[in-house]
SETIMAR-736394 format. One record per residue (C-alpha): chain; residue in three letters; residue number from 1; x, y negated, z negated. Coordinates in Angstrom, 2 decimals. Example, Ala and Ser with C-alpha at 12.3 -4.5 7.8 and 13.67 -1.06 7.14 Angstrom:
SETIMAR-736394
PT; A; Ala; 1; 12.30; 4.50; -7.80
PT; A; Ser; 2; 13.67; 1.06; -7.14
end
This chain:
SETIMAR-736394
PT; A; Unk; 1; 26.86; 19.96; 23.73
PT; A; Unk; 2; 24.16; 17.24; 24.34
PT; A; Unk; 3; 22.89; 15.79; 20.56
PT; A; Unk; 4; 19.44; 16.62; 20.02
PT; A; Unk; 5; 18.76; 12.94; 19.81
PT; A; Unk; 6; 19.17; 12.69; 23.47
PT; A; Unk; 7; 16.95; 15.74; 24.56
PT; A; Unk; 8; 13.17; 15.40; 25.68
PT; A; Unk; 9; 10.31; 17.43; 25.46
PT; A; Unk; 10; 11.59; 17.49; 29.85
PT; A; Unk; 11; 14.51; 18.96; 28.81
PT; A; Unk; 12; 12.64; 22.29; 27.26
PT; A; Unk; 13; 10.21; 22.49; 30.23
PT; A; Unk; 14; 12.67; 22.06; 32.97
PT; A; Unk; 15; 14.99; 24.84; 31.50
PT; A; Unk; 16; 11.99; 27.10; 31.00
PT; A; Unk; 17; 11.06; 26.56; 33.98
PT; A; Unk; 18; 14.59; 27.28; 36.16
PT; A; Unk; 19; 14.54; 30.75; 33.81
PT; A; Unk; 20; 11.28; 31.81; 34.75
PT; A; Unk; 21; 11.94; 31.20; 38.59
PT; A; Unk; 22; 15.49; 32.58; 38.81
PT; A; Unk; 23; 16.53; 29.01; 40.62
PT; A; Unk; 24; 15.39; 26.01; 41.57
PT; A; Unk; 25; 15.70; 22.98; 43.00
PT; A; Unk; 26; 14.69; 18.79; 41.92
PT; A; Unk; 27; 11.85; 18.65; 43.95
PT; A; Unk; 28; 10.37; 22.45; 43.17
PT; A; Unk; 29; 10.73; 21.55; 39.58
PT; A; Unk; 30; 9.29; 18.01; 40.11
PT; A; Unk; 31; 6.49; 19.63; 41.56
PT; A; Unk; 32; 6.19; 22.17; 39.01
PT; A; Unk; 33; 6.11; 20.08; 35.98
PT; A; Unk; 34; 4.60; 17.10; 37.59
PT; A; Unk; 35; 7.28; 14.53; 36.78
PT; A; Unk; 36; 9.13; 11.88; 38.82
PT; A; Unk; 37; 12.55; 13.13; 40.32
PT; A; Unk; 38; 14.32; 10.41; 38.65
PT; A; Unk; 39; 12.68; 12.38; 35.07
PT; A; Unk; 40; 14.22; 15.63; 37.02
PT; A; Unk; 41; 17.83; 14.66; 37.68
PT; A; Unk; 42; 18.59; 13.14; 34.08
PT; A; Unk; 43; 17.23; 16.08; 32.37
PT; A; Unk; 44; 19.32; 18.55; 34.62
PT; A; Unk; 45; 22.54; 16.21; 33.90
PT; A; Unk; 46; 21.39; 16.98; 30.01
PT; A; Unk; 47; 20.85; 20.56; 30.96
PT; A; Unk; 48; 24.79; 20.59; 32.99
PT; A; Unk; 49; 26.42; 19.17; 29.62
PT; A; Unk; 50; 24.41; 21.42; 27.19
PT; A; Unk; 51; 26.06; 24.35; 29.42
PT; A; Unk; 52; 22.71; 25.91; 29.60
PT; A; Unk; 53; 22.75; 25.56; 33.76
PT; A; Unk; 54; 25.04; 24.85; 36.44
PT; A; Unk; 55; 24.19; 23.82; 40.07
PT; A; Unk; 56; 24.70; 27.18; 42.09
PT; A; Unk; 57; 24.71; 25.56; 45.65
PT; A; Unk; 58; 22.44; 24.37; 48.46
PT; A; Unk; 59; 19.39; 26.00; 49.08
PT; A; Unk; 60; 18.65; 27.47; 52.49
PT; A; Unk; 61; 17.14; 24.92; 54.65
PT; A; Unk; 62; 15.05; 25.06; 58.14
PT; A; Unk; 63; 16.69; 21.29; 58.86
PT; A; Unk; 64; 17.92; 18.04; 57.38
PT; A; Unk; 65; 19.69; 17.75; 54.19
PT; A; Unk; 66; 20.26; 20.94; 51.98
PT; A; Unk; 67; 18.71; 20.75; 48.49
PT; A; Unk; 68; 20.59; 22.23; 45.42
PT; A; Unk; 69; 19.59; 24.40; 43.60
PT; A; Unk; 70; 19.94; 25.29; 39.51
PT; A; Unk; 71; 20.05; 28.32; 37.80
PT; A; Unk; 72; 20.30; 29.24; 34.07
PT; A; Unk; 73; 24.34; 30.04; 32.13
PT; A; Unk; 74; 23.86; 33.65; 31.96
PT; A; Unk; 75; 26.36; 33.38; 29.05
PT; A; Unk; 76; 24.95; 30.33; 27.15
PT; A; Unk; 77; 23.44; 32.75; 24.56
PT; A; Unk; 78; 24.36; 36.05; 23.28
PT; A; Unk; 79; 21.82; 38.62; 20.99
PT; A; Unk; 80; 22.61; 41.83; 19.73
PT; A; Unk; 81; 19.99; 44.53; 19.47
PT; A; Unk; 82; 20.13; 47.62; 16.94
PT; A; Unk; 83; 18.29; 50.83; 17.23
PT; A; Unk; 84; 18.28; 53.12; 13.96
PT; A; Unk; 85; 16.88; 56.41; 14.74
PT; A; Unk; 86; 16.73; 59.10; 12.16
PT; A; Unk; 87; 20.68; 60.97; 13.92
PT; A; Unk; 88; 21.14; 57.71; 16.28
PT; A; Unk; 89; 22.65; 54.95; 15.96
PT; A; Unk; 90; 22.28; 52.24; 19.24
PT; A; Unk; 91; 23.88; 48.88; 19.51
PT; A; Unk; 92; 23.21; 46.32; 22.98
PT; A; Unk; 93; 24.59; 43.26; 23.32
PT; A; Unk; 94; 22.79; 41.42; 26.23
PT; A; Unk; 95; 23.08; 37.72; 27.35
PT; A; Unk; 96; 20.56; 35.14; 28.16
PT; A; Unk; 97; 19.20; 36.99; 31.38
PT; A; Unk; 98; 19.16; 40.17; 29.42
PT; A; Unk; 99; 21.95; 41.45; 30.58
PT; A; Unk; 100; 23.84; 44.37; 28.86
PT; A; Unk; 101; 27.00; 43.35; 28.12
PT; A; Unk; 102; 27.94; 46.00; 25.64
PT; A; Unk; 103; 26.55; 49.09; 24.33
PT; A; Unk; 104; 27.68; 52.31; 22.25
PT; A; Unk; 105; 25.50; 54.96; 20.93
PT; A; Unk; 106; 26.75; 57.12; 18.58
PT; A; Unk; 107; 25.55; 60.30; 16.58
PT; A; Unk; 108; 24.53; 59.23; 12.99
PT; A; Unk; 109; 22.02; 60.82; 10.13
PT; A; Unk; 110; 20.36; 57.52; 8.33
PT; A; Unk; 111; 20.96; 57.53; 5.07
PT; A; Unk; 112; 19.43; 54.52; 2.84
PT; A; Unk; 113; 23.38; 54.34; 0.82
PT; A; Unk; 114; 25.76; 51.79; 1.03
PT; A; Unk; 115; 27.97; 54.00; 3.19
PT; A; Unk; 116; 25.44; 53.85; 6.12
PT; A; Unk; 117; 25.51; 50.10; 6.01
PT; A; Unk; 118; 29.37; 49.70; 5.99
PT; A; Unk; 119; 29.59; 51.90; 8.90
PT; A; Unk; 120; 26.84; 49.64; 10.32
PT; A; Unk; 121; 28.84; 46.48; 9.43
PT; A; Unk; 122; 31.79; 47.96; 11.06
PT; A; Unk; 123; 30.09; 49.28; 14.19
PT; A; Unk; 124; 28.77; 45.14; 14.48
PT; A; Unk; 125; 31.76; 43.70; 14.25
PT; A; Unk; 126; 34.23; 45.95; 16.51
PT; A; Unk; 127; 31.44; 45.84; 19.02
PT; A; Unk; 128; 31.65; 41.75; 18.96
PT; A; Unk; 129; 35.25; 41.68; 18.73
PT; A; Unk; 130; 35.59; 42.91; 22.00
PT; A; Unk; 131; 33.86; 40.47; 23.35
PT; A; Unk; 132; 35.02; 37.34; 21.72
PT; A; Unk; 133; 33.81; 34.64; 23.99
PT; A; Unk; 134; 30.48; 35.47; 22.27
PT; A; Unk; 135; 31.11; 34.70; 19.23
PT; A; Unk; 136; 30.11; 30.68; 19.54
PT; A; Unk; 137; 27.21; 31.13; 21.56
PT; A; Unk; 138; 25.66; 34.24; 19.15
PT; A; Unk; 139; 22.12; 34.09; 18.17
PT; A; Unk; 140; 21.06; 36.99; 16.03
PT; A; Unk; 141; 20.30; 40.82; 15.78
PT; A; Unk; 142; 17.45; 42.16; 15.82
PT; A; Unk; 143; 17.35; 46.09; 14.21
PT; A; Unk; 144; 14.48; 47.93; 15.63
PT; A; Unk; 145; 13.55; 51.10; 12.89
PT; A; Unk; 146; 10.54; 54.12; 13.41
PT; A; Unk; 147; 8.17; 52.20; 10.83
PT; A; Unk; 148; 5.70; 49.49; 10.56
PT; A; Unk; 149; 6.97; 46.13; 10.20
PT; A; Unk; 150; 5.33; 43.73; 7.87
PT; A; Unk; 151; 4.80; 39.70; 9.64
PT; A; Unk; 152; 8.06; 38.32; 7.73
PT; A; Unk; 153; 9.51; 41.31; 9.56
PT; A; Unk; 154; 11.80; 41.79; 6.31
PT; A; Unk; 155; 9.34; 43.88; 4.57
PT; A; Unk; 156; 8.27; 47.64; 5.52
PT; A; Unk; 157; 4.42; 48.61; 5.37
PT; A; Unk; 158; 4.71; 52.43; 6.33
PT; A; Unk; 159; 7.70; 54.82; 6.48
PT; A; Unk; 160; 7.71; 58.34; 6.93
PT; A; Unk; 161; 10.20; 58.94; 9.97
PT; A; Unk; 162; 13.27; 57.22; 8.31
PT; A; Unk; 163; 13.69; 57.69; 4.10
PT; A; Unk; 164; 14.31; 54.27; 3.02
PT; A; Unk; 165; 13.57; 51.84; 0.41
PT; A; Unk; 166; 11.04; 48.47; 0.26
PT; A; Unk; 167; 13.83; 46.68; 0.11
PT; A; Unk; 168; 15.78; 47.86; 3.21
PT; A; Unk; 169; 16.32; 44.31; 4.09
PT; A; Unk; 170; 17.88; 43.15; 1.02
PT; A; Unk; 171; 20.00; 46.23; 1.05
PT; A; Unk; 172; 21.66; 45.13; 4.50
PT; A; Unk; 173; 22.15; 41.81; 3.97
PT; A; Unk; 174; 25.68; 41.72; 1.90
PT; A; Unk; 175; 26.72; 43.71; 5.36
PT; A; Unk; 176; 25.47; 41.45; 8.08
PT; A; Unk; 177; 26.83; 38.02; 8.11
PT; A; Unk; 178; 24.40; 37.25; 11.05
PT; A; Unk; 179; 20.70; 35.73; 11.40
PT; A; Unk; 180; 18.67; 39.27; 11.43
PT; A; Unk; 181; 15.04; 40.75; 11.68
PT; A; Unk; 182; 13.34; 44.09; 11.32
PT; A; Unk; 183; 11.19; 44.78; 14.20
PT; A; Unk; 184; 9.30; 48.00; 15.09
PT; A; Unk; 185; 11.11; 50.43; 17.75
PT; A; Unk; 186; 8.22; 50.79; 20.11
PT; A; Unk; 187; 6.35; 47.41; 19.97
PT; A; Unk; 188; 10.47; 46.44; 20.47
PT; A; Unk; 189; 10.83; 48.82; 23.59
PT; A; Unk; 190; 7.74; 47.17; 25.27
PT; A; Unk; 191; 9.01; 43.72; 24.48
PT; A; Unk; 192; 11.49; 45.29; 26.73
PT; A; Unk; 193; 10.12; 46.51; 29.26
PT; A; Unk; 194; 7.66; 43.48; 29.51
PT; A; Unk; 195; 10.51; 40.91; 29.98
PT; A; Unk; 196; 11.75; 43.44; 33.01
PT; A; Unk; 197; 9.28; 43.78; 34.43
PT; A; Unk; 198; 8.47; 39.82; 34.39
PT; A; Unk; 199; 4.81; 41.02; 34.56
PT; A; Unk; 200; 1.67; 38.15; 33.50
PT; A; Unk; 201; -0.64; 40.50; 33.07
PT; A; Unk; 202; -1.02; 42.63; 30.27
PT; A; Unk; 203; 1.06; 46.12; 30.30
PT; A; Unk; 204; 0.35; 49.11; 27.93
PT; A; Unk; 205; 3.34; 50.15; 26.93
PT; A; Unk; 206; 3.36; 54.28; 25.40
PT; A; Unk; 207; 6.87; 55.21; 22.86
PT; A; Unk; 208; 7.56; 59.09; 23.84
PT; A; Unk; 209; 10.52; 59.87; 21.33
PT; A; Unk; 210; 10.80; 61.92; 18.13
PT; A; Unk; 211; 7.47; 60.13; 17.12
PT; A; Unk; 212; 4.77; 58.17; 19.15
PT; A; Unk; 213; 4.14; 54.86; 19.26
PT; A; Unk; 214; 3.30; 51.94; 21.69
PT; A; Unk; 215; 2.68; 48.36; 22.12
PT; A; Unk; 216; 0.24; 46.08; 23.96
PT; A; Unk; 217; 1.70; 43.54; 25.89
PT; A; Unk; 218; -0.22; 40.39; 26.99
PT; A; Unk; 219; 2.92; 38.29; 28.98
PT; A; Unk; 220; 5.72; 38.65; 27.33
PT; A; Unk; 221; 4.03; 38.73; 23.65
PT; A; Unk; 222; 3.30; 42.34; 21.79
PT; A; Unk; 223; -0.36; 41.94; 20.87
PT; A; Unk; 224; 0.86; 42.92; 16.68
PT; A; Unk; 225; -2.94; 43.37; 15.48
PT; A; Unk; 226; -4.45; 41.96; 12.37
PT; A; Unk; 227; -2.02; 44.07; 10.56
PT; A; Unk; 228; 1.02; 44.87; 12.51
PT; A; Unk; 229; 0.10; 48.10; 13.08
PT; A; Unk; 230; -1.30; 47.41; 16.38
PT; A; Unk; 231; 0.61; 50.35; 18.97
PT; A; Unk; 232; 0.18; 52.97; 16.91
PT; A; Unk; 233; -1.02; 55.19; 19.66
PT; A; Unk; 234; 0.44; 58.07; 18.04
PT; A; Unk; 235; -2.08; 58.25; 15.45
PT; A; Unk; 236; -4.95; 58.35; 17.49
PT; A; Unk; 237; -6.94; 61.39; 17.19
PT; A; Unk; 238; -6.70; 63.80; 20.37
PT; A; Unk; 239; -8.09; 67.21; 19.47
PT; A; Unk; 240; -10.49; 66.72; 16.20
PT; A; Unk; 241; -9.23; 68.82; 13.52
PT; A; Unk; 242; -6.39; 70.07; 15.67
PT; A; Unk; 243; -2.56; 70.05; 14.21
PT; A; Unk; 244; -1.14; 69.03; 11.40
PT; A; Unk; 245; 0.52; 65.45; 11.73
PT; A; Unk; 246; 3.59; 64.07; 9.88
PT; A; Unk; 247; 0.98; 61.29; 8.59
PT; A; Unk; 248; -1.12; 64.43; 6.52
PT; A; Unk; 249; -4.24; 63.92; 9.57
PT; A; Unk; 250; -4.94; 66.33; 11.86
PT; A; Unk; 251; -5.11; 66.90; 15.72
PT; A; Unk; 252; -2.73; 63.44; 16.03
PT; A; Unk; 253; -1.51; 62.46; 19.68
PT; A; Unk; 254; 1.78; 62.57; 17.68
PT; A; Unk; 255; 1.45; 66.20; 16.77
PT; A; Unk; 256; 0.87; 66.91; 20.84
PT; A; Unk; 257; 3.09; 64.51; 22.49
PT; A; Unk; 258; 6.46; 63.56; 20.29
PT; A; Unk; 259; 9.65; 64.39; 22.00
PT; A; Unk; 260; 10.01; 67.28; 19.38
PT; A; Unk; 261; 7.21; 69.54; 21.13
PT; A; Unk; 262; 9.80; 70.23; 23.53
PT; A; Unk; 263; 13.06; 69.67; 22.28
PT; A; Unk; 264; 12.41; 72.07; 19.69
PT; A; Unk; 265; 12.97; 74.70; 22.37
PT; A; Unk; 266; 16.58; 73.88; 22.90
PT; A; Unk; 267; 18.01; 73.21; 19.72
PT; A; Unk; 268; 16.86; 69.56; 19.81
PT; A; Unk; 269; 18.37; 68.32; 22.89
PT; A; Unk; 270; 15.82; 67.49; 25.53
PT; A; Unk; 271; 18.03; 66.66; 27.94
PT; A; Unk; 272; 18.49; 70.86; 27.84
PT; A; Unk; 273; 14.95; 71.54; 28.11
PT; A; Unk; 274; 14.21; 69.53; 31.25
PT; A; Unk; 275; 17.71; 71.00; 32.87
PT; A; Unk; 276; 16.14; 74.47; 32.32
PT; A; Unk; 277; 12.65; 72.61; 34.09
PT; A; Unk; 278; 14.11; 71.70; 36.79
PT; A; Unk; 279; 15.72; 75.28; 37.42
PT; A; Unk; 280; 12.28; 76.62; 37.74
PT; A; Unk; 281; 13.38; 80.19; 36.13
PT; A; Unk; 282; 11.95; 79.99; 32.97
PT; A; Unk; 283; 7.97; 80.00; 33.32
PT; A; Unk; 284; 7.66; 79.74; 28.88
PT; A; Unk; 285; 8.95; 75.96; 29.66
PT; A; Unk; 286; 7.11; 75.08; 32.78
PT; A; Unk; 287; 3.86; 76.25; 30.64
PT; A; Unk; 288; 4.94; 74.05; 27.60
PT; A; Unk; 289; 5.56; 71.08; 29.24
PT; A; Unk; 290; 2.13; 72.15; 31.75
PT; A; Unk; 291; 0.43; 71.79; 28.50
PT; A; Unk; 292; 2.24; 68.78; 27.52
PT; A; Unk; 293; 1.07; 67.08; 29.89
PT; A; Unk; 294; -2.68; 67.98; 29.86
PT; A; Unk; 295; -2.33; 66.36; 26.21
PT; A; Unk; 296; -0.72; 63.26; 27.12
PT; A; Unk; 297; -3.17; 63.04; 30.47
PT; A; Unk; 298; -5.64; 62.47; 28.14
PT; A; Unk; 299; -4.04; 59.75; 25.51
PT; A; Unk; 300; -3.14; 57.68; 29.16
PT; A; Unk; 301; -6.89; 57.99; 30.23
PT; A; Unk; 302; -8.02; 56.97; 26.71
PT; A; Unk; 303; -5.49; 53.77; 27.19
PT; A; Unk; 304; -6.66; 53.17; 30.49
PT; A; Unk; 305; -10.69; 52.76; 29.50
PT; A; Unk; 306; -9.39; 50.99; 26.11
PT; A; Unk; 307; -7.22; 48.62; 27.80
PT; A; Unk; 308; -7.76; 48.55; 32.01
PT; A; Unk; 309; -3.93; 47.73; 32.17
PT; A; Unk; 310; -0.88; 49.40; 33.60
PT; A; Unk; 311; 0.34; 51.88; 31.48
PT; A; Unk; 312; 4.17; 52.66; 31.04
PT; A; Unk; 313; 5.77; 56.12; 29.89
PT; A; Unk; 314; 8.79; 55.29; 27.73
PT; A; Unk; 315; 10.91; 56.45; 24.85
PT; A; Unk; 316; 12.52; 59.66; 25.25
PT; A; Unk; 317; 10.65; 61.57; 27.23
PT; A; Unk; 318; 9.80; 58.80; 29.54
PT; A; Unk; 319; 13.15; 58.68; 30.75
PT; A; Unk; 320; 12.69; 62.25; 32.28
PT; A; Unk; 321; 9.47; 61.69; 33.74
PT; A; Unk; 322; 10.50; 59.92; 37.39
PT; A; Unk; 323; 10.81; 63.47; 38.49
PT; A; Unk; 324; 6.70; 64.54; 37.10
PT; A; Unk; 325; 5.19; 61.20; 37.82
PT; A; Unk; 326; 3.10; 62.37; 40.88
PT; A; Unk; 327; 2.05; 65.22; 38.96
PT; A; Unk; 328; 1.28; 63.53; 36.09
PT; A; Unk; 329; -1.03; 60.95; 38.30
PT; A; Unk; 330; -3.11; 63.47; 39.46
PT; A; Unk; 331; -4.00; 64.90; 36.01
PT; A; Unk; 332; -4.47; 61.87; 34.88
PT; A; Unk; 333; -6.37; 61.07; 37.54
PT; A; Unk; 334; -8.85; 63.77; 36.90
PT; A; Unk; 335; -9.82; 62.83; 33.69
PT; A; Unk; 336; -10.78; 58.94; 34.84
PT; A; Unk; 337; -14.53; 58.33; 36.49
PT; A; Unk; 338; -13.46; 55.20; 37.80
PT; A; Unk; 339; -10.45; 55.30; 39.61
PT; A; Unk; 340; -9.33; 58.28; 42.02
PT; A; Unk; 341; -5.83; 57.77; 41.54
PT; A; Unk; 342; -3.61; 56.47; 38.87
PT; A; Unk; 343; -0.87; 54.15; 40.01
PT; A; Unk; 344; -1.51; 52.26; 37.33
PT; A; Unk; 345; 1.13; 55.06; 35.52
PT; A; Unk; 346; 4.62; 53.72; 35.31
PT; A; Unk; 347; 7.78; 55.43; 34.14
PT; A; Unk; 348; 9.97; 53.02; 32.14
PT; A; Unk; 349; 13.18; 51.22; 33.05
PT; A; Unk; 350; 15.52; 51.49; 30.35
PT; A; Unk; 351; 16.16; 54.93; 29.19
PT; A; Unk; 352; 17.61; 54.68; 25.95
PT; A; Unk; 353; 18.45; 50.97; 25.20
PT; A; Unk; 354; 14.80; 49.66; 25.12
PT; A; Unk; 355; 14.02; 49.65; 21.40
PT; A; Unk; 356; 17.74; 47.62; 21.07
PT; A; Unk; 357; 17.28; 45.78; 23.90
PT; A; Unk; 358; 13.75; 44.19; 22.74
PT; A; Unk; 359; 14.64; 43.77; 19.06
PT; A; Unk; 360; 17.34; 41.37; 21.19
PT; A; Unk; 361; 14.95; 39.28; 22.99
PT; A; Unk; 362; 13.38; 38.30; 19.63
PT; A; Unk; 363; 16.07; 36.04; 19.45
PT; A; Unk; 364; 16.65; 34.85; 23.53
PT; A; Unk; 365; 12.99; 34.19; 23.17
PT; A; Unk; 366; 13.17; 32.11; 20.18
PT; A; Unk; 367; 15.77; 30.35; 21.40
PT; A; Unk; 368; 14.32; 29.35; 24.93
PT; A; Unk; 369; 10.92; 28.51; 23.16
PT; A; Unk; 370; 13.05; 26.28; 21.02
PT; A; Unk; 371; 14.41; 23.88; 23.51
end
């Protein structure tokens, strides 16, 4: 490990730099960074011994003398990322290039008690004992929860999914032996999403699950809002004076939209209800999730005038939605006086890892900002 002593303000740039490309080689990230090769080649020698990159070969070349080229340790840094859902429980390991490199999800009521947190200590530690090497090169955790997240991201401004106390944090500390944060599960599962999708522009990011939420994503930063409670799509009003919400308002996107509208049908597995979809037999479903739709068509065409960005469907329900996305377009479509189709709608990439996966990258970020 180089001392910090010997680093520059180079040494940050040219690693974010080789990240954000994939690979590169002296002269693309002289070029770049507009600094002298000799600057180049002692910071990459830097980079070599920190073990942050490694020189993966020459690059292809029309003639003359090959070039190398760099590319980041995949396993220079490790994060974990923790989903608590109200009868989930969802752990992700992923490495510096956000890959998974462990996951388990298992079936588990939250329960604010000391028993929930041992099991949760447990489930940490036999997850990273399998995987050893990680230890040393371990950043954080990030634990991604259904409520609102105050900016020291230790304190809890709004909780009605998960029964838990102000001082949740303080409550899991003794348990965790690791740096951790508490982070949102849908600004969290746009974080993810965002870093996939490696987009610049801004993405609008909509939380399907067992309640509704969102993010805003401008790069790879959630737009939080004043407050924190920037996302919090859910809560926008869809049908005035319509049904009752969990939050005590009325005609809610959440009350039209959640996950729950239709896994209530099958006994709280949705993966049931969309098997019986797809079988086409039972026309009750097909007109629930018809309607569904017509309801969500409109909280994607009220995104798309608030926001003009690409809009993707995630969280539960988004995972199923590949197979309705054309269909979906067109209503969406409809409803838009601008635009006479809607590409812009994307169905997400992870299907049930986001929300752990982005509480993760809290800490891969902070650490690659850090150099």
């Amino acid at each position: 490990m180089v001392e910090d002593r010997y680093k520059t303000r180079d040494f940050g740039n040219i690693f974010r730099t080789i990240y954000s490309q994939k690979q590169c080689t002296r002269q693309q990230l002289a070029d770049i960074l507009g600094i002298s090769l000799p600057t180049v080649t002692y910071n990459l020698n830097l980079l070599r011994e920190s073990g942050l990159i490694y020189n993966a070969g020459a690059h292809q070349s029309t003639g003359g003398r090959k070039a190398h080229v760099f590319q980041c340790v995949s396993d220079a840094r490790y994060a974990l990322g923790i989903d608590i859902t109200k009868h989930h429980l969802s752990l992700v390991l992923i490495n510096i290039n956000l890959d998974i490199i462990a996951k388990k999800r298992i079936r588990c009521k939250f329960t604010d008690s000391d028993q929930y947190f041992e099991n949760l200590r447990q489930e940490i530690e036999q997850l990273l004992s399998r995987n050893e090497t990680v230890r040393k090169n371990f950043l954080g955790i990030g634990i991604s929860m259904p409520v609102i997240i105050n900016q020291d991201q230790k304190t809890i401004s709004y909780a009605t999914v998960l029964r838990l106390s102000g001082n949740i944090y303080d409550r899991m500390a003794p348990y965790i032996k690791y740096p951790f944060l508490l982070f949102n599960d849908a600004n969290s599962a746009g974080l993810a999403e965002s870093w996939f999708s490696d987009s610049k522009d801004s993405v609008t990011y909509l939380f399907l699950g067992n309640s509704v939420g969102g993010a805003r994503m401008i790069g790879h930063q959630i737009d939080t809002g004043v407050n924190w409670r920037g996302g919090e799509f859910g809560h926008m009003c869809i049908v005035p004076n319509g049904q009752m919400c969990y939050c005590g308002q009325k005609g809610c996107l959440d009350a039209y939209c959640s996950a729950k509208v239709l896994s209530d049908f099958t006994n709280e597995n949705l993966s049931a209800f969309f098997e019986e979809l797809k079988k086409g037999e039972n026309q009750g479903y097909k007109k629930v999730f018809d309607q569904y739709l017509d309801y969500l068509a409109i909280a994607v065409k009220n995104l798309r005038m608030c926001f003009d960005s690409d809009i993707i469907l995630g969280g539960a329900v988004g995972a199923f939605m590949g197979d309705y996305i054309e269909e979906f377009r067109k209503k969406a479509a409809a409803l838009n006086p601008f635009e006479q189709n809607a590409d812009y709608i994307q169905v997400c990439h992870y299907r049930t890892e986001a929300a752990a996966v982005g509480a993760a990258i809290y800490y891969i970020n902070e650490f690659i900002e850090g150099l």
